[in-house]
NUMARBA-374374 format. One line per 8 residues: their letters; for each residue x, y, z of C-alpha. Coordinates in nm, 2 decimals, always signed. Layout:
# residues N
a> X Y Z | ...
//
This chain:
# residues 532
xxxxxxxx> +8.02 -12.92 +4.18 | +7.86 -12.62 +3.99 | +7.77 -12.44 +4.29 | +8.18 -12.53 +4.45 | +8.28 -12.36 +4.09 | +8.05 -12.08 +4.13 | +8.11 -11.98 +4.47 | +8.53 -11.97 +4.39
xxxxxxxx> +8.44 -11.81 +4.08 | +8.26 -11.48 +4.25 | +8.56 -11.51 +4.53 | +8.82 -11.47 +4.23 | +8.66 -11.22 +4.06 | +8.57 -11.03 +4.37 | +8.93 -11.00 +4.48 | +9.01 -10.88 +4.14
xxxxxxxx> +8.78 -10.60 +4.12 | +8.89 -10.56 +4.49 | +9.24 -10.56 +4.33 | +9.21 -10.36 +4.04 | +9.01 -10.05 +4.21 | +9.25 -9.83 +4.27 | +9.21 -9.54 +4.55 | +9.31 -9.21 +4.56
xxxxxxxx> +9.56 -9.08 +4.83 | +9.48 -8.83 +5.07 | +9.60 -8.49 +4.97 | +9.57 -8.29 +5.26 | +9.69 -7.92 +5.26 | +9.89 -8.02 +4.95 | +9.60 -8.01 +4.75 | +9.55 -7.65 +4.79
xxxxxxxx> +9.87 -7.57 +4.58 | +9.89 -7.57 +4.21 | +10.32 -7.54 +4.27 | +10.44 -7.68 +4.60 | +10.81 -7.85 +4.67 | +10.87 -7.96 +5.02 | +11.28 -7.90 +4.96 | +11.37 -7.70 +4.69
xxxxxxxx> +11.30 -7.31 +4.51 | +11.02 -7.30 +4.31 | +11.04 -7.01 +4.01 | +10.90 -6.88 +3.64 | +11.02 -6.73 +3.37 | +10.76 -6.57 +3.11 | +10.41 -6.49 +3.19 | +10.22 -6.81 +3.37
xxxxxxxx> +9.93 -6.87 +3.45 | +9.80 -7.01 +3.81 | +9.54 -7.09 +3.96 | +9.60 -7.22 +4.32 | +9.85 -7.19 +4.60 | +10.25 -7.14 +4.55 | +10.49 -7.25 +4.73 | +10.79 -7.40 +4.91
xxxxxxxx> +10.87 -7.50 +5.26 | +11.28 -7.49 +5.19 | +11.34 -7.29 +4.98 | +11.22 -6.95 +4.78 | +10.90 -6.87 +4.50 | +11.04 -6.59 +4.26 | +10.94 -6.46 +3.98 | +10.56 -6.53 +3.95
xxxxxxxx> +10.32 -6.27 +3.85 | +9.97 -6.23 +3.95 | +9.89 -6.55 +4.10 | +9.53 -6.69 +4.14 | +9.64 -6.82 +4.49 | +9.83 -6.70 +4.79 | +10.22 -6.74 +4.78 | +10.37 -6.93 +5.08
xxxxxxxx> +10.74 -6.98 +5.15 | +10.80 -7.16 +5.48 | +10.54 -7.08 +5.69 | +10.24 -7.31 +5.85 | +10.09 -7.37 +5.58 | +10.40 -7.56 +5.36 | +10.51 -7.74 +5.69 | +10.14 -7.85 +5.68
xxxxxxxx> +10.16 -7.93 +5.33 | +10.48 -8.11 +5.32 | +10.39 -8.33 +5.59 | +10.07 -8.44 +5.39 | +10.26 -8.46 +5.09 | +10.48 -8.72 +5.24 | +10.17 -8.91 +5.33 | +10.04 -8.88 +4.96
xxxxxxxx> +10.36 -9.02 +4.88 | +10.36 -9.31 +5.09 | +10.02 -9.38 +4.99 | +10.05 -9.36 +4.64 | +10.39 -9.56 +4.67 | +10.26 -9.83 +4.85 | +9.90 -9.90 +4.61 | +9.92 -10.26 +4.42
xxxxxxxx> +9.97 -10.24 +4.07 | +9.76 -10.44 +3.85 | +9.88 -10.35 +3.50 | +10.25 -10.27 +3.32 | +10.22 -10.08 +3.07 | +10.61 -10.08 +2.80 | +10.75 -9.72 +2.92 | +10.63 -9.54 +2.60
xxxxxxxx> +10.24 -9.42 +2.67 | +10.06 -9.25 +2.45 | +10.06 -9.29 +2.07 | +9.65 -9.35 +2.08 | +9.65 -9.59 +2.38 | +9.37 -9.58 +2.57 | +9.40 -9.73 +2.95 | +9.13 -9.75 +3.23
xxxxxxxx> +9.08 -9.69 +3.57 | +9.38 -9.93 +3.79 | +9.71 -9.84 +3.89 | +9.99 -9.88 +3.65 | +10.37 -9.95 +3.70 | +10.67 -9.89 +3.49 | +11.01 -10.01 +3.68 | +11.24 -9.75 +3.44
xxxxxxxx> +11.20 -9.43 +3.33 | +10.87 -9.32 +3.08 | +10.78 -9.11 +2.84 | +10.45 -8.94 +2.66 | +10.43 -8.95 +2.31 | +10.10 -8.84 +2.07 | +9.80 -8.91 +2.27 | +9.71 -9.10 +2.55
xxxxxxxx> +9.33 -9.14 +2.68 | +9.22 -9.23 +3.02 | +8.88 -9.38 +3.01 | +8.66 -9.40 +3.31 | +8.38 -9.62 +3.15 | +8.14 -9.40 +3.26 | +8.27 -9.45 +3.64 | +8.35 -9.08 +3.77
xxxxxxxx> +8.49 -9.24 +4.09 | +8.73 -9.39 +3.88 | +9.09 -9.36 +3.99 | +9.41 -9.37 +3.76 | +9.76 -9.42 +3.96 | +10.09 -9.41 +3.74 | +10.39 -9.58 +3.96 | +10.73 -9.45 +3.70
xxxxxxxx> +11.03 -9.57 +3.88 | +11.25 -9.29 +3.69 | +11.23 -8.98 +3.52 | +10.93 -8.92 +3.29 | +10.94 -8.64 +3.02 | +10.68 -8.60 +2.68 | +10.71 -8.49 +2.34 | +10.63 -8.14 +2.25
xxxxxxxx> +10.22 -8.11 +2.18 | +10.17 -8.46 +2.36 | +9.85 -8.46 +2.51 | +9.69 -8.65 +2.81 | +9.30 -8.70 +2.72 | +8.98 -8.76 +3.00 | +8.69 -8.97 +2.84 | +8.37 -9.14 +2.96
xxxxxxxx> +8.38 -8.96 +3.28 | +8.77 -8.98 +3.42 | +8.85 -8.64 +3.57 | +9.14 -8.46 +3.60 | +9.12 -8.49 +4.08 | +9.13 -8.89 +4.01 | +9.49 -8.90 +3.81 | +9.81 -8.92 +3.99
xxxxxxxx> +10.14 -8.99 +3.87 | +10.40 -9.12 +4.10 | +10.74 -9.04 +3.96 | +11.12 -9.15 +4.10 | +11.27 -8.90 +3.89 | +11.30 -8.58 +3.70 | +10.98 -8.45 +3.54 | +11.03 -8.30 +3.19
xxxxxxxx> +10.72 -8.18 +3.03 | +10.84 -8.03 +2.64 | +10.67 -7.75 +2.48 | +10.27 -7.74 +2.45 | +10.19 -8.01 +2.64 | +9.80 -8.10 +2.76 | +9.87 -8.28 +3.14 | +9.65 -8.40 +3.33
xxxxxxxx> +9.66 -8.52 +3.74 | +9.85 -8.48 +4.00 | +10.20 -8.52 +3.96 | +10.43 -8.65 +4.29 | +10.84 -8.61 +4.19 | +11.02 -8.79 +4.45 | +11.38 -8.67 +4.50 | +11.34 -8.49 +4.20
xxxxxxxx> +11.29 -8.20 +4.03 | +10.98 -8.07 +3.77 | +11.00 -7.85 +3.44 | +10.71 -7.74 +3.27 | +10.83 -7.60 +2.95 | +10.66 -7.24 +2.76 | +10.27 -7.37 +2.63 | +10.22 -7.66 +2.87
xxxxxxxx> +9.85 -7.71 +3.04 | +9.86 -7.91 +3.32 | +9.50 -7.97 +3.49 | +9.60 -8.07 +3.81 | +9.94 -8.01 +4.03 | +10.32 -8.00 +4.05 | +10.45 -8.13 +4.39 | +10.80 -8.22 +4.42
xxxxxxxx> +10.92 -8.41 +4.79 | +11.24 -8.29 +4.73 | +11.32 -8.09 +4.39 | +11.36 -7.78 +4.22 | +11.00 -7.64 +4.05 | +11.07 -7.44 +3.75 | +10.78 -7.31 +3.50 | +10.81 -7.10 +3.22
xxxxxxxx> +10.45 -6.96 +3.03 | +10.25 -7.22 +3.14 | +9.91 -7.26 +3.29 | +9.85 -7.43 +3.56 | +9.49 -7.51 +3.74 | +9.39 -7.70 +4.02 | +9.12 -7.96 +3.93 | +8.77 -7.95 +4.05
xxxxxxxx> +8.57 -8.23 +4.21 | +8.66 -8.53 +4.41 | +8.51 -8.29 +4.70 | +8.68 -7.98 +4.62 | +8.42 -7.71 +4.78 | +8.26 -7.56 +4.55 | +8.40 -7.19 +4.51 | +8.12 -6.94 +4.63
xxxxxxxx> +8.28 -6.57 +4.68 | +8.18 -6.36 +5.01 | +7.84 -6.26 +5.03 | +7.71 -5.97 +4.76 | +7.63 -5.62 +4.94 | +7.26 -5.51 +4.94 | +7.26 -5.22 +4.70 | +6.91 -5.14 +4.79
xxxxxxxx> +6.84 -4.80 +4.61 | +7.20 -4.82 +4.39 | +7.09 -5.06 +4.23 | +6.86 -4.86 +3.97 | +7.18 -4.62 +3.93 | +7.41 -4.68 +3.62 | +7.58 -4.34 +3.66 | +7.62 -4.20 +4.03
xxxxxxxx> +7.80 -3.99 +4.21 | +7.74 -3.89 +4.56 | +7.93 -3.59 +4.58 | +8.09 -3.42 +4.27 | +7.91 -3.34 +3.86 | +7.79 -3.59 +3.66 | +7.88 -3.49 +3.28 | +7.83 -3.67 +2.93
xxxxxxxx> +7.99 -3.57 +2.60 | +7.89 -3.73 +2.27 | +7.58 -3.99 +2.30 | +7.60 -4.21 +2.54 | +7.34 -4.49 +2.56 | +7.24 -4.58 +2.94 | +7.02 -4.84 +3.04 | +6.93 -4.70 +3.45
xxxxxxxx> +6.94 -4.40 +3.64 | +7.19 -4.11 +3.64 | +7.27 -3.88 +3.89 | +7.45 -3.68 +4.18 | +7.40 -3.57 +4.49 | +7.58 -3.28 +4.52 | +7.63 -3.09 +4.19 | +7.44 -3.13 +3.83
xxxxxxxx> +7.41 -3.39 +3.56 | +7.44 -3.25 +3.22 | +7.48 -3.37 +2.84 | +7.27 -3.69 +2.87 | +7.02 -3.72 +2.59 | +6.69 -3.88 +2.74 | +6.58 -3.99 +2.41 | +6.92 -4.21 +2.52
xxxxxxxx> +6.87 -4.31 +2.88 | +6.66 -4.61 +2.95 | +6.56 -4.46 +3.32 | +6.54 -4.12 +3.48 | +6.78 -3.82 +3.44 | +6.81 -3.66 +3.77 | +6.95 -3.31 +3.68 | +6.99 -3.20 +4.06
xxxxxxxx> +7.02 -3.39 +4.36 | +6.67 -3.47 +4.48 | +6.53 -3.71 +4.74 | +6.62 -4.00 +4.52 | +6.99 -3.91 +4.46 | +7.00 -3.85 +4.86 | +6.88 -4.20 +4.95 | +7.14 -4.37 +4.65
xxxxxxxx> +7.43 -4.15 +4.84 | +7.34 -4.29 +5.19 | +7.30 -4.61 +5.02 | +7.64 -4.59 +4.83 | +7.80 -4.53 +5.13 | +7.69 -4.85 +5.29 | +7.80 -5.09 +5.02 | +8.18 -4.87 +5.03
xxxxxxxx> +8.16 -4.99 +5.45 | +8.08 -5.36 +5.39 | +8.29 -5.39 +5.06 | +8.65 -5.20 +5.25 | +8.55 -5.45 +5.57 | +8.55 -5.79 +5.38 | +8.81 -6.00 +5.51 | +9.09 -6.06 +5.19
xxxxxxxx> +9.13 -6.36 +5.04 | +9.35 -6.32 +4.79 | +9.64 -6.04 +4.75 | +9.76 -6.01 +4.35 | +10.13 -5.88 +4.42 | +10.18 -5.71 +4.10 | +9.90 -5.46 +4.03 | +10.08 -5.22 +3.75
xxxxxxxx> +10.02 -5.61 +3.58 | +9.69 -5.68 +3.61 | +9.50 -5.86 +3.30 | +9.74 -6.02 +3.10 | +9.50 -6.31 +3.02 | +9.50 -6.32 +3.43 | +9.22 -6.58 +3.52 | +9.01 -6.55 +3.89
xxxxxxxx> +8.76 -6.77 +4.03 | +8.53 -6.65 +4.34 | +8.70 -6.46 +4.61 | +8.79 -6.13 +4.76 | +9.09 -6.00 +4.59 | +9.33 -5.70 +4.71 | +9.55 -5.48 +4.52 | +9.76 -5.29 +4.72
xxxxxxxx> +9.85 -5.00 +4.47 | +9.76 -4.80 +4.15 | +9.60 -5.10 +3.90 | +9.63 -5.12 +3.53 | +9.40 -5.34 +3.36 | +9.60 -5.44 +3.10 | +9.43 -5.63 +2.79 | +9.17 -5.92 +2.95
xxxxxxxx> +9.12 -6.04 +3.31 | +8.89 -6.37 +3.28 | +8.62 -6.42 +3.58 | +8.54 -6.79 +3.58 | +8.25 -6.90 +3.85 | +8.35 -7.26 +3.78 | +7.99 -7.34 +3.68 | +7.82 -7.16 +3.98
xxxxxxxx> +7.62 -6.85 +3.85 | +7.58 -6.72 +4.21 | +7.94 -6.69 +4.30 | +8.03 -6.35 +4.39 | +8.35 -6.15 +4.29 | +8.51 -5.85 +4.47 | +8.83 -5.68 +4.36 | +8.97 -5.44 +4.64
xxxxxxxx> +9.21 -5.19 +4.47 | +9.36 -4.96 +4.72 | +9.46 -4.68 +4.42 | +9.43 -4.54 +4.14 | +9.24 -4.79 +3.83 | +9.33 -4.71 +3.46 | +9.32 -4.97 +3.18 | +9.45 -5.01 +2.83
xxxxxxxx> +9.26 -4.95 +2.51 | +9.02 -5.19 +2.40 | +9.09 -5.37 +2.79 | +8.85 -5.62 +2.88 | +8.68 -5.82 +3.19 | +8.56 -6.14 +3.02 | +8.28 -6.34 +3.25 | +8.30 -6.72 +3.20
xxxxxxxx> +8.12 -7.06 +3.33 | +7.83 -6.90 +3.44 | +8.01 -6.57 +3.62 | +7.75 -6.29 +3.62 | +7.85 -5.91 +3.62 | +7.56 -5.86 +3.87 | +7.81 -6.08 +4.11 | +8.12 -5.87 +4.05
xxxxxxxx> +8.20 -5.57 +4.25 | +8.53 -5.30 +4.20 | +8.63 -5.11 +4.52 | +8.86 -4.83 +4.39 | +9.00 -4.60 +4.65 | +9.16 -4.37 +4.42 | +9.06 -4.21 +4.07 | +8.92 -4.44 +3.78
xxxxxxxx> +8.97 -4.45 +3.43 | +8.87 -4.69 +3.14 | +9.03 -4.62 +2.82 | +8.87 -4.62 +2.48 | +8.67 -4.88 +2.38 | +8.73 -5.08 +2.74 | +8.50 -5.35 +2.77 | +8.38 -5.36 +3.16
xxxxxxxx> +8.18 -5.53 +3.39 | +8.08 -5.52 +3.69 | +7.95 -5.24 +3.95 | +8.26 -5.02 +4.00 | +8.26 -4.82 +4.32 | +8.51 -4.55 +4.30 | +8.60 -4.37 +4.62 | +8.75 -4.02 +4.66
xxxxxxxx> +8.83 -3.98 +4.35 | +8.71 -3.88 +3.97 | +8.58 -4.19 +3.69 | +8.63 -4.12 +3.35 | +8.50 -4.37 +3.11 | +8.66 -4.25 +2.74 | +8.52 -4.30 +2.42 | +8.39 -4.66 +2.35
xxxxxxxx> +8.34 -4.75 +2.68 | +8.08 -5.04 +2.73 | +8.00 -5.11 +3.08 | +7.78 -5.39 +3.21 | +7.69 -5.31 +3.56 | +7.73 -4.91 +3.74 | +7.99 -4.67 +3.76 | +7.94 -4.49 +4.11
xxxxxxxx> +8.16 -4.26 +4.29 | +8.14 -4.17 +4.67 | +8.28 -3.86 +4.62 | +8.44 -3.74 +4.24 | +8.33 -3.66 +3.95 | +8.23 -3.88 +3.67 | +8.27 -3.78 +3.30 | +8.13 -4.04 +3.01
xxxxxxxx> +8.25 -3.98 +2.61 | +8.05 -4.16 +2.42 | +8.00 -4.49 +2.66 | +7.71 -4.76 +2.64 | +7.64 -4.83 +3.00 | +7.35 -5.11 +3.09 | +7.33 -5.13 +3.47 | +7.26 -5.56 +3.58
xxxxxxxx> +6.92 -5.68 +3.68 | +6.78 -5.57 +4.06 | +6.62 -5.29 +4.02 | +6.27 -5.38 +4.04 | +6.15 -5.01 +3.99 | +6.30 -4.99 +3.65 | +6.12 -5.32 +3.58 | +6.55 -5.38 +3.48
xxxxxxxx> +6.54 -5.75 +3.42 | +6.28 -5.77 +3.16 | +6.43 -5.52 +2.98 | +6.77 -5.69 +2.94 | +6.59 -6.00 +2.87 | +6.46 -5.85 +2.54 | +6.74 -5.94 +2.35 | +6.75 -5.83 +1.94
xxxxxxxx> +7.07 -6.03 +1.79 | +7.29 -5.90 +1.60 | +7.50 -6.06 +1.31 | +7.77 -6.12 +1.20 | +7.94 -5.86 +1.44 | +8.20 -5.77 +1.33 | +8.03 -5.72 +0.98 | +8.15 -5.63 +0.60
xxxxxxxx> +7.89 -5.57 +0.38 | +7.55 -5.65 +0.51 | +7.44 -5.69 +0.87 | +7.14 -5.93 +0.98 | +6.91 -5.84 +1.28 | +6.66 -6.08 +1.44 | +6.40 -5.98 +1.67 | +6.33 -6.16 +2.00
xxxxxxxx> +6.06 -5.96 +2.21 | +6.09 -5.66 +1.99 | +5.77 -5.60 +1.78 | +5.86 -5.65 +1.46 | +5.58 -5.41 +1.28 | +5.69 -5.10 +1.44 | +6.09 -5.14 +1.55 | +6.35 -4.85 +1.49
xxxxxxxx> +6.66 -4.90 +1.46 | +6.94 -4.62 +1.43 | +7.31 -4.69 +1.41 | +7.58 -4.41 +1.53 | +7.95 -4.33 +1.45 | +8.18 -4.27 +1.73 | +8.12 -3.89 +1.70 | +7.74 -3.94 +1.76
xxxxxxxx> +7.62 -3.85 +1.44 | +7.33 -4.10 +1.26 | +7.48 -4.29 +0.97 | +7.17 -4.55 +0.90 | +6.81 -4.50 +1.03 | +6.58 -4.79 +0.93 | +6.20 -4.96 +1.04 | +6.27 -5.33 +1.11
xxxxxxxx> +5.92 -5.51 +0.97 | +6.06 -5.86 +0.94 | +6.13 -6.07 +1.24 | +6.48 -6.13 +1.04 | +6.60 -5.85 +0.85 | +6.93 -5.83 +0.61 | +7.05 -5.46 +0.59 | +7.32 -5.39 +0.32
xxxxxxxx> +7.56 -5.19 +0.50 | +7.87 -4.99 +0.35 | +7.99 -4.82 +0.65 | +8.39 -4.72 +0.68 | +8.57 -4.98 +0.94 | +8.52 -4.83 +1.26 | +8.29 -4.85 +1.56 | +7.97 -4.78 +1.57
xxxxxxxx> +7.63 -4.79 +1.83 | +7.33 -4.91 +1.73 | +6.98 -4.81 +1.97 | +6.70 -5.04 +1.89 | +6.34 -4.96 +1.97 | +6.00 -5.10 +1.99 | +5.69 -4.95 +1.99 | +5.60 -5.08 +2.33
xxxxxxxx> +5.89 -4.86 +2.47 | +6.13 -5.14 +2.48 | +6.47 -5.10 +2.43 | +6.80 -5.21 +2.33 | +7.12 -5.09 +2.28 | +7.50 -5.14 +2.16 | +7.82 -5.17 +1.95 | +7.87 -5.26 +1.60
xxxx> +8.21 -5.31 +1.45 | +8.25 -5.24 +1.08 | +8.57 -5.41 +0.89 | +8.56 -5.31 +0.53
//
């Protein structure tokens, strides 16, 4: 009698787990757009940002801006993706609901993994947290037989292990998301169209069977995982001897004004280098072209051949816009005219510190003041890599990193500048005011990469009143360190004999560049922002 129980016990509860594990539907070539609507335009208004394909296979895409993705209206690629999209549909349509949930989510609920139906229209309020109980396979599937819309600032929350690739939401309606709000999953309109109103983050994807998409300053980002390949770049160039160059130019002069601190070689091969201090450089001053310099030209010009032959991945339509908060992950980029950096560009590797960046810019580069490339989730400036055909210059106080490869034409790097990486030129001069340059790790001549591993830290930067320096491989008996104005001139010269020291500072707000040295010859450079 125990053992009958038993055995229909295990049966029960094995078609129930059987029951309530829901499975994901097969994407396809939809899942390689961020925007897609099989019928129907798909359009912003204000400045969004996306990372993954856009498109429509009926319709139009207008009004986007620099998209992480390639555009696509009506071509292979949507006819592919709407056919999978319809497959999606039916798959997602057809999965057995185990739970049903009233039509208002959120307001602290917390649901696991299964697939939900509500047979009227929905809504989002507050919070609502999906909780994979520690089960990353764990699948959440949202059947709304209407519309569904949220409240402004309502907020869709991953716990335990749920991620963003295992949430789809199946909706018979119009798709309203209000102001600010935190989505998350895939979202399927059918017969219907999607709004994602200014502030909304949606991890995850809009795709509409048959419906107008309409976005207005919003970001948008495919998820990762649930065997998304992992995002590697095209392969780096072999800089052989460039790589122990900061400063180079092939063929035109090589000239500094102000200080400049350099970490690497500087150089031409046709012309002279002047105006570098080598109390300054951190490597060799090559004053006139010399053996070396004729190696790094022949060199130079190898990386410019394999850099202008690498097959595009990605063109960014609206080069006079670059920056803008503009996020890319690990591909080859094109730029089809004169470039301005404009404010921040963001180089996520997506967790992979080996993926590889190149930007192609077929034009002129300039940037704004105080412009900056910011490297995130593990992105290292000794993977990125600038192809400029055209002249290049980085306005004050630009914030830069990478190895820029300027071609036929003249690099200007004004006032401020901080590079992390190398400023070469094929052919053009290069003129530095003032910079702070510190070439990436790979020249094993220099012995490079243990000297940027001597980090000194510096803090709190910006500072007010005092400023507090703590040694790391410095030697703390016999360390100098001088700080500079923008004009060059020494405003504080002190001996560092502490392995933390406190330095009462009453400097004007400003900028400033510190050189740190070490009686071993190790040495370390920067900027230092006052705020009175």
């Amino acid at each position: 009698m125990n053992k009958h129980l038993l055995l229909v016990t295990s049966v029960a509860l094995f078609s129930f787990a059987a029951h309530t594990n829901a499975q994901a539907p097969v994407l396809g070539t939809s899942a390689g757009f961020a925007l897609f609507s099989t019928n129907g335009a798909v359009s912003s208004t204000g400045l969004s940002h996306i990372t993954g394909n856009v498109g429509t296979n009926n319709g139009s895409s207008t009004n986007f801006g620099n998209v992480d993705g390639v555009m696509h209206d009506a071509d292979g690629t949507t006819a592919n993706a709407a056919a999978s999209l319809t497959v999606a549909y039916n798959q997602l349509d057809a999965a057995i609901p185990n739970f049903f949930p009233a039509p208002l989510l959120g307001n602290g609920q917390s649901l696991n993994a299964g697939t939900y139906f509500i047979g009227e229209s929905a809504s989002l309020n507050n919070t609502l947290t999906l909780n994979a109980q520690g089960n990353p396979n764990a699948v959440f599937i949202f059947q709304i037989e209407g519309a569904f819309s949220s409240a402004a600032g309502a907020q869709v929350l991953l716990t335990n292990g749920a991620v963003a690739c295992n949430v789809f939401w199946k909706i018979e309606g119009l798709v309203d998301l209000a102001t600010n709000t935190v989505m998350k999953g895939t979202i399927v309109a059918n017969n219907a169209a999607i709004i994602l109103n200014t502030g909304v983050s949606l991890e995850g994807r809009a795709l509409s069977t048959t419906g107008a998409i309409t976005v207005s300053g919003v970001t948008v980002v495919m998820p990762l995982g649930c065997g998304t390949p992992v995002l590697t770049g095209p392969t780096a160039p072999a800089l052989n001897t460039v790589a122990c160059y900061t400063v180079f130019s092939g063929n035109g002069a090589v000239a500094n004004t102000g200080v400049s601190f350099v970490t690497g070689d500087i150089g031409t091969n046709v012309g002279l280098t002047t105006g570098f201090q080598t109390e300054n450089v951190t490597g060799t001053i090559h004053p006139n072209p010399d053996v070396s310099t004729a190696q790094c030209a022949f060199d130079l010009n190898n990386v410019y051949t394999y850099l202008s032959t690498l097959p595009v991945d990605i063109e960014l339509l609206y080069p006079a816009a670059f920056g803008q908060n503009l996020v890319l992950t690990p591909h080859t980029y094109l730029m089809n005219a004169a470039t301005v950096l404009n404010g921040t560009v963001f180089l996520n590797a997506q967790n992979n510190p080996d993926a590889v960046f190149v930007i192609k810019i077929v034009g002129a580069l300039s940037t704004s003041t105080y412009a900056s490339v910011v490297l995130q989730n593990s992105a290292q400036a000794k993977n990125v890599f600038w192809k400029i055909d055209g002249a290049t210059s980085l306005n004050d106080y630009a914030s830069f990193r990478g190895t820029l490869i300027g071609n036929n034409g003249a690099v200007i790097l004004n006032t401020g500048t901080t590079v992390e990486g190398r400023v070469l030129s094929t052919s053009g001069g290069i003129s530095t005011f003032g910079i702070n340059a510190q070439m990436t790790p790979g020249c094993g001549a220099l012995g490079i990469n243990d000297v940027i591993k001597a980090k000194a830290q510096f803090y709190p930067n910006p500072f007010t009143s005092s400023l507090n320096v703590t040694l790391a491989d410095f030697d703390s008996g016999s360390s100098e360190l001088t700080i500079y104005n923008a004009l060059g001139m020494v405003v504080l010269k002190t001996s560092l004999t502490q392995s933390t020291t406190s330095i009462p500072m009453s400097l004007a707000s400003g900028i400033y560049y510190y050189k740190l040295s070490g009686a071993d010859g190790t040495l370390q450079s920067g900027k230092l922002i006052s705020r009175q």
